[in-house]
N, C-alpha and C positions, 0 to 999 in steps of 0.2 A: 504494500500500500504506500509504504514511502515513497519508493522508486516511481509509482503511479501518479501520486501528488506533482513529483519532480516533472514528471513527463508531461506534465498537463499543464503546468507551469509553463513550461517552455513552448508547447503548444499553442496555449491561449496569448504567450505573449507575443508570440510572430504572429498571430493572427492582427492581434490591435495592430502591433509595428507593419505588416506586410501592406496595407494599403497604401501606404505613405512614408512610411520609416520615421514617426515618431511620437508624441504621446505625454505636491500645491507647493505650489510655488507663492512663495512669500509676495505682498504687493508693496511694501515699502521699497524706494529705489530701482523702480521698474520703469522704462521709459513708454511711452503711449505709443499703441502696435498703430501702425495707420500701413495699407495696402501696399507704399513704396518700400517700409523698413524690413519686411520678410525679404524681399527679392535678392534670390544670392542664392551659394552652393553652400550647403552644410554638412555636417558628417555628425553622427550620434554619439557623443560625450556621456553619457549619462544616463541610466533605465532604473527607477525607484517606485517602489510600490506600497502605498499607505493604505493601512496600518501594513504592517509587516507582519510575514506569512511565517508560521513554523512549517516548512516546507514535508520536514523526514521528520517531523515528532518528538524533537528532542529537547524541547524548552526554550531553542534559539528560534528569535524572527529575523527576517529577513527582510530587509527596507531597498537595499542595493542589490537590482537585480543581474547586474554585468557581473559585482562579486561573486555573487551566488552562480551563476554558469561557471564562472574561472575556477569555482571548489567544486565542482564535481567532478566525483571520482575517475581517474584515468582521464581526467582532461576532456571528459566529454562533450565542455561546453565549449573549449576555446577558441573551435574551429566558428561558433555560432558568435563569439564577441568578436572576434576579427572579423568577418564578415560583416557583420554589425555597424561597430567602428569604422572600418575602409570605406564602406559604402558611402557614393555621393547623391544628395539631395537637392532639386535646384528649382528653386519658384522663380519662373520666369516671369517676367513682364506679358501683363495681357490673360494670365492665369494659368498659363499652361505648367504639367510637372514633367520635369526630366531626373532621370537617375542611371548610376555607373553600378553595377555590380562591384565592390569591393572585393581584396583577397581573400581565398577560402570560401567563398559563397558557390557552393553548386548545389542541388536536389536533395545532398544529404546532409547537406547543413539548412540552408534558407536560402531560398529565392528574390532578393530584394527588390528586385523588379515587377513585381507582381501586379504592376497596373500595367494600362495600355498606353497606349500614343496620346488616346482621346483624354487622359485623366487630366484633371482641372483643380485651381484650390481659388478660395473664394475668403476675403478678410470681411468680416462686421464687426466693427469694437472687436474686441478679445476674440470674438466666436470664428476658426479655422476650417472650415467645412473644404475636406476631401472629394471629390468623388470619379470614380474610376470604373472598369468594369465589373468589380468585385464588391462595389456598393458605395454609399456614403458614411462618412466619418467625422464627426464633428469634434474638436478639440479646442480646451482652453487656452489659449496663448498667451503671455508675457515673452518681452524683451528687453535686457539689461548688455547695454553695450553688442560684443561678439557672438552675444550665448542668447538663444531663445529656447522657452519652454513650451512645452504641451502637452498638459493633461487631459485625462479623458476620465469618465469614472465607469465603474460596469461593477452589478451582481455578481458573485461566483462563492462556490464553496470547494476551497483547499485543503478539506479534512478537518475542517472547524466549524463547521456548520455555514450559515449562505449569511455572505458579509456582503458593505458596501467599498470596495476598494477605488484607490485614486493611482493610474496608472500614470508616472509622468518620465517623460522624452527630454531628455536634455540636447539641443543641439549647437554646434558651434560654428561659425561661418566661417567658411576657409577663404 
């Protein structure tokens, strides 16, 4: 059931990530998101998950989800943070998305690419709404200087019964 929990973790979180590649963020010191300030290539800094998850049952939670892949056993995850990491992200002008498969990214890690040509992203105040072939995705945004956020929040139950979690995306403009 451990192993399960893990596997589902990882599962559910490429799901969120795979539309878009990314995903609370404090508001003191946050500069005001306006349509021109996303535009740029970014790469995923950052995967945290609120409250934190006792993943394998052992009394540890789990808030950093890039750490948490890096400690699983036999390295299981690192091929998924690199890929993760490497991967480039790029809000065009006009709304359109482009992305670069990172290192380590094939079929048996993660697909980063997982939208189409046609995928679009669209700013309202804070509110990020994705939408690609694989569906819509709306996220909360903040940005401080280099680094932009994006949370999402979703149901799930990780072996503790059906919680509300806040998935957030750190990313950093290259």
């Amino acid at each position: 059931m451990k192993t399960q929990n893990a596997v589902r973790l990882l599962a559910w979180t490429l799901v969120v990530a795979l539309p878009v590649w990314f995903g609370s963020c404090s508001k003191s010191g946050s500069d005001s998101v306006t349509p021109n300030t996303i535009e740029g290539t970014y790469v995923i800094s950052g995967m945290t998950i609120n409250p934190g998850v006792d993943f394998f049952q052992t009394g540890q939670r789990t808030t950093d989800l890039l750490a948490f892949f890096r400690g699983l056993p036999n390295g299981l995850g690192n091929d998924v943070v690199t890929c993760l990491t490497t991967t480039t992200i790029t809000f065009n002008s006009g709304g359109k998305l482009a992305s670069k498969a990172g290192q380590k990214c094939d079929v048996s890690t993660v697909d980063p690419t997982d939208f189409d040509a046609n995928s679009t992203w669209k700013l309202d105040g804070n509110k990020l709404t994705i939408s690609s072939g694989s569906g819509v995705e709306v996220y909360d945004v903040t940005r401080n200087g280099n680094t932009m956020t994006m949370a999402q929040t979703e149901t799930e139950d990780y072996g503790e019964g059906t919680k509300t979690y806040t998935t957030t995306l750190q990313l950093t403009k290259q």
